[in-house]
C-alpha positions in Angstrom: 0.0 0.0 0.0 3.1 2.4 1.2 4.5 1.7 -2.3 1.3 2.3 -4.0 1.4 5.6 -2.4 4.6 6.4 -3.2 4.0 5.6 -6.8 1.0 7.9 -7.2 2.8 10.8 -5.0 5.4 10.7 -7.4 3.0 10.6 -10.5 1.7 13.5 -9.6 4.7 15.3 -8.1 5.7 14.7 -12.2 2.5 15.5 -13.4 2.1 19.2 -12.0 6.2 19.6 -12.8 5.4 18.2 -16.6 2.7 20.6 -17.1 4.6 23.5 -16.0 7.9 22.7 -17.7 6.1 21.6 -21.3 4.3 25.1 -20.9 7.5 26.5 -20.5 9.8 24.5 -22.9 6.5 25.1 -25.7 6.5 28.9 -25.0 10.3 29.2 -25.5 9.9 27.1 -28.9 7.4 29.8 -29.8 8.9 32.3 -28.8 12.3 31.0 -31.0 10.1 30.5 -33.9 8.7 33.7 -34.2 11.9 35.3 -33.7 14.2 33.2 -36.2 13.5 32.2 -39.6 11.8 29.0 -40.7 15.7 28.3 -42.4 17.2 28.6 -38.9 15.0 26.9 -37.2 15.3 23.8 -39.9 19.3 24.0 -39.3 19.3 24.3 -35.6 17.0 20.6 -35.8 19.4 19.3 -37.9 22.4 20.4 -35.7 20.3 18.8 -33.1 20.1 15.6 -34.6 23.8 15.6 -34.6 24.0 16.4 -30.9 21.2 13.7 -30.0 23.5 11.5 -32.0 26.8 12.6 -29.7 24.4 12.6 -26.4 23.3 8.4 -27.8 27.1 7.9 -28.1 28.0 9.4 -24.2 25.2 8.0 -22.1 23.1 5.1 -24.2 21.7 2.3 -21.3 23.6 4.1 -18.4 20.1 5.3 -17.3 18.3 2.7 -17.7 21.1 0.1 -16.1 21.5 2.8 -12.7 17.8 2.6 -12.6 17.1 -1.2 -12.9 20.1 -2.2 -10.7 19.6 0.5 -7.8 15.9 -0.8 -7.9 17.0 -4.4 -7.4 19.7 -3.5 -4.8 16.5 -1.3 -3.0 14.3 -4.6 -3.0 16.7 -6.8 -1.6 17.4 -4.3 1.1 21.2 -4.4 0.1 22.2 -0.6 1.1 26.2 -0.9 0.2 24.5 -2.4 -3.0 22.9 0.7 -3.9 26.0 2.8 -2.5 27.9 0.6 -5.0 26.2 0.3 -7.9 25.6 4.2 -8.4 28.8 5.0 -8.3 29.9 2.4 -10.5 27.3 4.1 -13.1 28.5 7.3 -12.3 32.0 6.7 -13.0 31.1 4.8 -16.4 29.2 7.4 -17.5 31.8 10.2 -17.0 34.3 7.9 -19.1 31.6 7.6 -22.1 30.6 11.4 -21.8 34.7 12.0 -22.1 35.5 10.1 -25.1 32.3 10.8 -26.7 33.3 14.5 -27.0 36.4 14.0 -27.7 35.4 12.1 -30.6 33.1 15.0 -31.7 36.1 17.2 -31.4 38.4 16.1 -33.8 36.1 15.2 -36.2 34.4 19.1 -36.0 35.1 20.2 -39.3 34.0 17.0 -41.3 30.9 16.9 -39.4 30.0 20.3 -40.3 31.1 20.2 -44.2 29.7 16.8 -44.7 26.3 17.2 -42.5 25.6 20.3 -42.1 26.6 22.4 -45.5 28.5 24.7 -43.9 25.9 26.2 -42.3 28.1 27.1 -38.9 31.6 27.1 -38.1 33.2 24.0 -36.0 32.7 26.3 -32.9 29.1 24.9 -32.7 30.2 21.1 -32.3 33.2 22.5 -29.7 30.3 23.4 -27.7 28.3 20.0 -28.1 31.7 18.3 -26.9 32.0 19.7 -24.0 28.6 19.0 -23.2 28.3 15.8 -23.6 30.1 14.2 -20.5 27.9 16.5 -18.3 25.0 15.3 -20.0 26.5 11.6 -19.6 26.7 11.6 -15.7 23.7 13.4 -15.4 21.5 10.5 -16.9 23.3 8.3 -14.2 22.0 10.7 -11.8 18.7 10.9 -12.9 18.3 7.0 -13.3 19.3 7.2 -9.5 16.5 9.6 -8.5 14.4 7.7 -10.3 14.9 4.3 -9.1 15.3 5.9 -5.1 11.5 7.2 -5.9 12.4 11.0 -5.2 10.8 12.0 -8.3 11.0 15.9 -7.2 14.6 16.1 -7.3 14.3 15.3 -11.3 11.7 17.7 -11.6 13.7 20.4 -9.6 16.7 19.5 -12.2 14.5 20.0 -15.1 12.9 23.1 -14.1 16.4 24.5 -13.4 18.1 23.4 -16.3 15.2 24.9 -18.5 15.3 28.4 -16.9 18.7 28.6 -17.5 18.3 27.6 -21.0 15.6 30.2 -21.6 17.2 33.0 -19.7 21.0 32.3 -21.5 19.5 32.0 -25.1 17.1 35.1 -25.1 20.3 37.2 -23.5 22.2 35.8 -26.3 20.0 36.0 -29.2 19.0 39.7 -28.0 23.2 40.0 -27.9 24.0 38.9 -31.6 21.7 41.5 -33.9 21.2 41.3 -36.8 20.1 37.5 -36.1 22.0 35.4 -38.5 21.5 31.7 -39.1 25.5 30.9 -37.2 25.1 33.2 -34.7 21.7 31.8 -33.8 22.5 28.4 -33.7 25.6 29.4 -31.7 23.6 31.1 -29.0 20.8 27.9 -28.6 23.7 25.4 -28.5 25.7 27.8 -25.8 22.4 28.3 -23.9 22.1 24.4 -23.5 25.4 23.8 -22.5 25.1 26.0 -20.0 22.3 24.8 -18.5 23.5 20.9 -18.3 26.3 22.2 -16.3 24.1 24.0 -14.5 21.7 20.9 -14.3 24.9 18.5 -14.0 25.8 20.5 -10.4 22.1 20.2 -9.2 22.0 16.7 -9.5 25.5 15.9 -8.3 25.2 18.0 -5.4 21.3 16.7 -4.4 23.2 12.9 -5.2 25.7 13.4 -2.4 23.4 15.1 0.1 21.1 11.8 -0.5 23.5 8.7 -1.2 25.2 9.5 2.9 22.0 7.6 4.7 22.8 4.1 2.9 25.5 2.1 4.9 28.6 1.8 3.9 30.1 -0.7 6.3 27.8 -3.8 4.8 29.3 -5.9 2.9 27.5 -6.1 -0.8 26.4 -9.6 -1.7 24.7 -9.4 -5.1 28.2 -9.7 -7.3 29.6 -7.7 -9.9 28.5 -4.3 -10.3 30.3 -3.8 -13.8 29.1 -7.2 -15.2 25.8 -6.3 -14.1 25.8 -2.7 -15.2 27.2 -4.2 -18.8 24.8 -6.6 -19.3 22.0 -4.0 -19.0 23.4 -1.5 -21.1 25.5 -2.4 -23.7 23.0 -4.1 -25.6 20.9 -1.1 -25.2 23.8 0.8 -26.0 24.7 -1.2 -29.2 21.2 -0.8 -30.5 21.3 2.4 -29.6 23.9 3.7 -31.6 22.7 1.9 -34.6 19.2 3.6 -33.8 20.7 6.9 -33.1 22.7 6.6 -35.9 19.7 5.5 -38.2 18.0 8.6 -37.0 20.5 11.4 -37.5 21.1 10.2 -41.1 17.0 10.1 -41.2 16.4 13.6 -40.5 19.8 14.8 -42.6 18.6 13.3 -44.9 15.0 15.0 -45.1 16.1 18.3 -46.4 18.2 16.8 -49.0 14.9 14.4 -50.7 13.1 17.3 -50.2 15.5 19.5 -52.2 15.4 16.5 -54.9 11.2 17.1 -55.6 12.1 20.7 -56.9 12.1 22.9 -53.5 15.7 24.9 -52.9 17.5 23.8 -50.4 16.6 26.9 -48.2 12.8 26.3 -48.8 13.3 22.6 -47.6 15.3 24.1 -44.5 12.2 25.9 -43.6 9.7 23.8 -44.6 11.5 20.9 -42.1 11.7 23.7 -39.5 7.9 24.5 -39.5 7.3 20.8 -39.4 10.0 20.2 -36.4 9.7 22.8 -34.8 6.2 24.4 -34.9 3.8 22.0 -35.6 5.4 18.7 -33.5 5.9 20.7 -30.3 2.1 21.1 -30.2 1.5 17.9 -31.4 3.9 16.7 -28.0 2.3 19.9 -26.5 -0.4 17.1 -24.5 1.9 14.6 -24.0 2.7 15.8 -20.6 -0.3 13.4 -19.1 1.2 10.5 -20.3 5.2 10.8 -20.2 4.7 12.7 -16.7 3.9 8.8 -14.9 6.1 6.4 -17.9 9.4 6.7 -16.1 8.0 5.7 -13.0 6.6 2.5 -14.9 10.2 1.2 -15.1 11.4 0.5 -11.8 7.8 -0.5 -10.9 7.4 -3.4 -13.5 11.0 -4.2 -12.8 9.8 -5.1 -9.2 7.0 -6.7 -10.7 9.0 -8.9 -12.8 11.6 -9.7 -9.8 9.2 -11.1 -8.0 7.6 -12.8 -11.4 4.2 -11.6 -10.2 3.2 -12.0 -13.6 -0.8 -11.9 -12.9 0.4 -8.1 -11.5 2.1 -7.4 -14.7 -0.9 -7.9 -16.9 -3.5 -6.5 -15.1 -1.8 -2.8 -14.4 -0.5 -3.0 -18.0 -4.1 -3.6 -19.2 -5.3 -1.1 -16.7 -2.9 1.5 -17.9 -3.2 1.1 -21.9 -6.7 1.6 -21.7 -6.4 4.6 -19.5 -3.5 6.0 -21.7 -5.9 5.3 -25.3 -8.9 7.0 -24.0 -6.6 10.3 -23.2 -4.9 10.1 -26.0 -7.9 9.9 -28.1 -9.5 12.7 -26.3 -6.1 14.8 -27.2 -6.3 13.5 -30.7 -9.7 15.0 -31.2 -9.3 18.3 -29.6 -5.6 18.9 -31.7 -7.8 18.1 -35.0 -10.9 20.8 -34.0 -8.9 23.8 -32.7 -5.9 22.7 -35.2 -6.6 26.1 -37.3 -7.1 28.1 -34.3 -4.2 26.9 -32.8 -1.9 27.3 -35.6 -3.1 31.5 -36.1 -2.8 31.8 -32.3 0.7 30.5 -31.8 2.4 31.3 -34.7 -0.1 33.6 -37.3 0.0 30.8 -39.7 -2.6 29.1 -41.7 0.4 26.8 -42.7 1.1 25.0 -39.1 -2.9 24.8 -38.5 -2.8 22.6 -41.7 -0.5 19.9 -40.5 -1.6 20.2 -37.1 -5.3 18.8 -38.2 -2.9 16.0 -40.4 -0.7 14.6 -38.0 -3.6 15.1 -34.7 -4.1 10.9 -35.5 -0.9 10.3 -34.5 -1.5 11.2 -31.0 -3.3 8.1 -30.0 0.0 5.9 -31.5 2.4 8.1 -30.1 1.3 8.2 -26.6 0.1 5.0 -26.2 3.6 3.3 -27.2 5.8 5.7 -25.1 3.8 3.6 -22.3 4.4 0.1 -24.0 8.5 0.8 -24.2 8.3 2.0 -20.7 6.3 -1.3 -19.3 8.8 -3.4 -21.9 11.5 -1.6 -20.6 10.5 -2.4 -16.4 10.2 -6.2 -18.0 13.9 -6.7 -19.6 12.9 -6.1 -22.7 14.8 -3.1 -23.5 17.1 -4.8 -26.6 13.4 -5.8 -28.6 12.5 -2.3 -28.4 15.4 -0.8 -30.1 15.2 -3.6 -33.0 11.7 -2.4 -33.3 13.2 1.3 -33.4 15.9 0.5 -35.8 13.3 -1.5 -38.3 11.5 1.7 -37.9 14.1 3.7 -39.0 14.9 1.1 -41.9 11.6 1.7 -42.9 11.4 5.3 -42.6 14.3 6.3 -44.1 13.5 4.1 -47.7 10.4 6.2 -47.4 11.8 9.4 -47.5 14.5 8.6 -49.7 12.6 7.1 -52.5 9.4 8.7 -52.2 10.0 12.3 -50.8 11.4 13.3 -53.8 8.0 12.3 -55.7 5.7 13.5 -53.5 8.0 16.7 -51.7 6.2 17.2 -48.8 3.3 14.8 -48.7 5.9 12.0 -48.8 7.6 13.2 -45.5 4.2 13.3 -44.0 3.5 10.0 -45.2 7.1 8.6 -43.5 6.1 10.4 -40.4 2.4 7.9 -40.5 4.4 4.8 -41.3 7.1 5.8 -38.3 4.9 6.0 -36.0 2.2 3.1 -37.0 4.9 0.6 -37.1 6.3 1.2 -33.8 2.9 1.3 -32.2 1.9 -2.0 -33.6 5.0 -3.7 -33.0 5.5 -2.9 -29.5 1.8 -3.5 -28.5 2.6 -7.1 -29.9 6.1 -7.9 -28.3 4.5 -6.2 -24.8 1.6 -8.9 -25.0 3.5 -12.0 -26.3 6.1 -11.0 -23.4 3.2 -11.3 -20.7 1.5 -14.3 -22.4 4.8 -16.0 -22.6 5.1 -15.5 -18.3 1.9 -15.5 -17.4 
């Protein structure tokens, strides 16, 4: 009952947080997209592609594995365990973070001839280096809060990192007039790495405070923290790279087909941009109900599946999906009503209305399986979901490579159906084969 409690104190602790910071975070990308051009905004989503790619390549399964083992160590009452383990995570991650951006260092200037057209100087992907190993150990840290139940410190961290964010990029953008396309994407990437070091501090700080109450006399007798840290996330790592991978060269690539149907290369900047960055932050806009309570699914159903209390497993999974398909389908119909409205209200454009009312559908797929990888993920089942991400991808990216360049945009939209449909469906399956196989 205690744990039941906690669960639901921490949903809604993540709730209230979720609503605030997607307010905030969707303000701020309204606020950059009426102040940049459509052609900046497109190249600051590819440049963030890239750094997605770089942030994949520093911390991939490092989350995940501090959250699953500290859960474990927490059920078995082993307090040195959980002492142990964390810092074993931490210290991995700092390693990965390091030669992550050292890798993105040397390799600056081809990464921004070969991907990015030259569009910014090299300085752009220094700053994404230097990021990255704060970014690193701060998924470590947030795994930890996670699997400890002290939701409200991640939500603290958030809320910090994302003020920073806003208050160092509107400085900066305010500081480099006339606006152009480098020095813009210069200031957004300088405003985040300020505020993961700023985040990174939080976190670290608020980790030492808490990590003083376990023992550290006991001796831990659940093995090898490595092996076990290593066997939870390099195959999610592994996939993850090729996913990651598969996913920067997927929205590279977009501009480029899009360019090949008869748009100039500037017009298929902007018209990605719009996409990217107006029309999917209010698509995500609603998300907040469901993603506030999925990263407390994980260390729940890991306990679950501990214990094998398997008849557990498949009644709150039920119990949950259904809950999650009803709001999503309740967000799906209000997005496809006030899609015009929305579209002249935000951003005094007819335009983003018009593929608002397209893509509402998607809501009910795209919710509803950011639940299913979070209960597949609580189950061990973290390596079928990223084969199900990279087939995806496969998918996807034929998609846009052979048809965007017929149909120009209607082919991207079509990818963007097919992305999301296949993942749904897939999941959904491998979630109830997984229980049907236990049960």
């Amino acid at each position: 009952m205690r744990r039941l409690k906690l669960f639901f104190i921490n949903t809604l602790i993540l709730t209230g947080s979720s609503f605030v910071l997607r307010f905030i975070t969707t303000a701020f990308s309204i606020y950059l997209s009426n102040k940049i051009s459509q052609e900046a905004l497109g190249t600051f989503h590819l440049i963030m592609s890239v750094y997605m790619f770089g942030i994949t390549l520093a911390s991939s399964g490092i989350n995940l594995a501090t959250t699953r083992i500290v859960s474990e160590e927490l059920e078995y009452g082993n307090e040195a365990g959980v002492k142990i383990a964390s810092k074993r995570c931490i210290l991995l991650s700092l390693c990965l973070g390091i030669l992550a951006g050292f890798l993105f260092f040397i390799n600056a200037d081809f990464i921004v001839t070969t991907f990015l057209r030259n569009k910014v100087s090299n300085a752009v992907i220094y700053l994404i280096s230097i990021a990255l190993p704060f970014i690193s150990v701060c998924s470590s840290l947030t795994g930890y809060f996670t699997a400890i139940r002290h939701a409200y410190k991640n939500a603290i961290g958030q809320f910090i990192e994302q003020l920073t964010k806003i208050a160092v990029t509107v400085y900066l953008l305010n500081l480099f007039i006339p606006l152009e396309l480098e020095y813009v994407c210069f200031a957004l990437i300088l405003g985040d790495l300020v505020s993961e070091i700023v985040s990174f501090v939080f976190h670290y700080i608020a980790y030492k405070l808490d990590i003083r109450k376990y023992c550290a006399h006991e001796k831990s007798h659940t093995g090898n923290y490595l092996k076990r840290i290593t066997k939870i996330a390099m195959p999610v790592a592994f996939t993850s790279y090729i996913k990651s991978g598969l996913s920067t060269f997927k929205q590279l690539l977009i501009p480029t087909r899009l360019e090949k149907s008869g748009m100039k290369y500037e017009t298929s900047l902007s018209q990605y941009g719009m996409i990217n960055g107006m029309v999917m932050p209010l698509i995500m806009f609603p998300s907040l109900f469901i993603t506030s309570f999925s990263s407390l699914l994980v260390p729940e159903f890991s306990r679950y599946y501990i214990k094998k209390d398997y008849k557990r497993i498949k009644e709150v999974a039920t119990f949950i999906i259904l809950a999650t398909l009803f709001l999503s389908l309740l967000l799906g119909i209000f997005l496809f009503i006030f899609a015009d409205k929305l579209g002249m209200i935000f951003y005094d454009n007819i335009d983003v209305g018009y593929y608002i009312k397209i893509l509402a559908p998607l809501t009910l797929f795209i919710y509803v399986d950011t639940v299913v990888d979070s209960i597949l993920k609580g189950l061990n089942a973290q390596v079928g979901i990223m084969l199900i991400n990279i087939l995806d991808l496969f998918v996807t990216i034929l998609i846009i490579f052979f048809v965007v360049p017929i149909l120009g945009i209607k082919g991207y939209i079509l990818s963007i159906f097919v992305s999301e449909i296949l993942n749904f469906t897939i999941s959904l399956l491998q979630l109830i084969c997984t229980v049907a196989r236990r049960a």
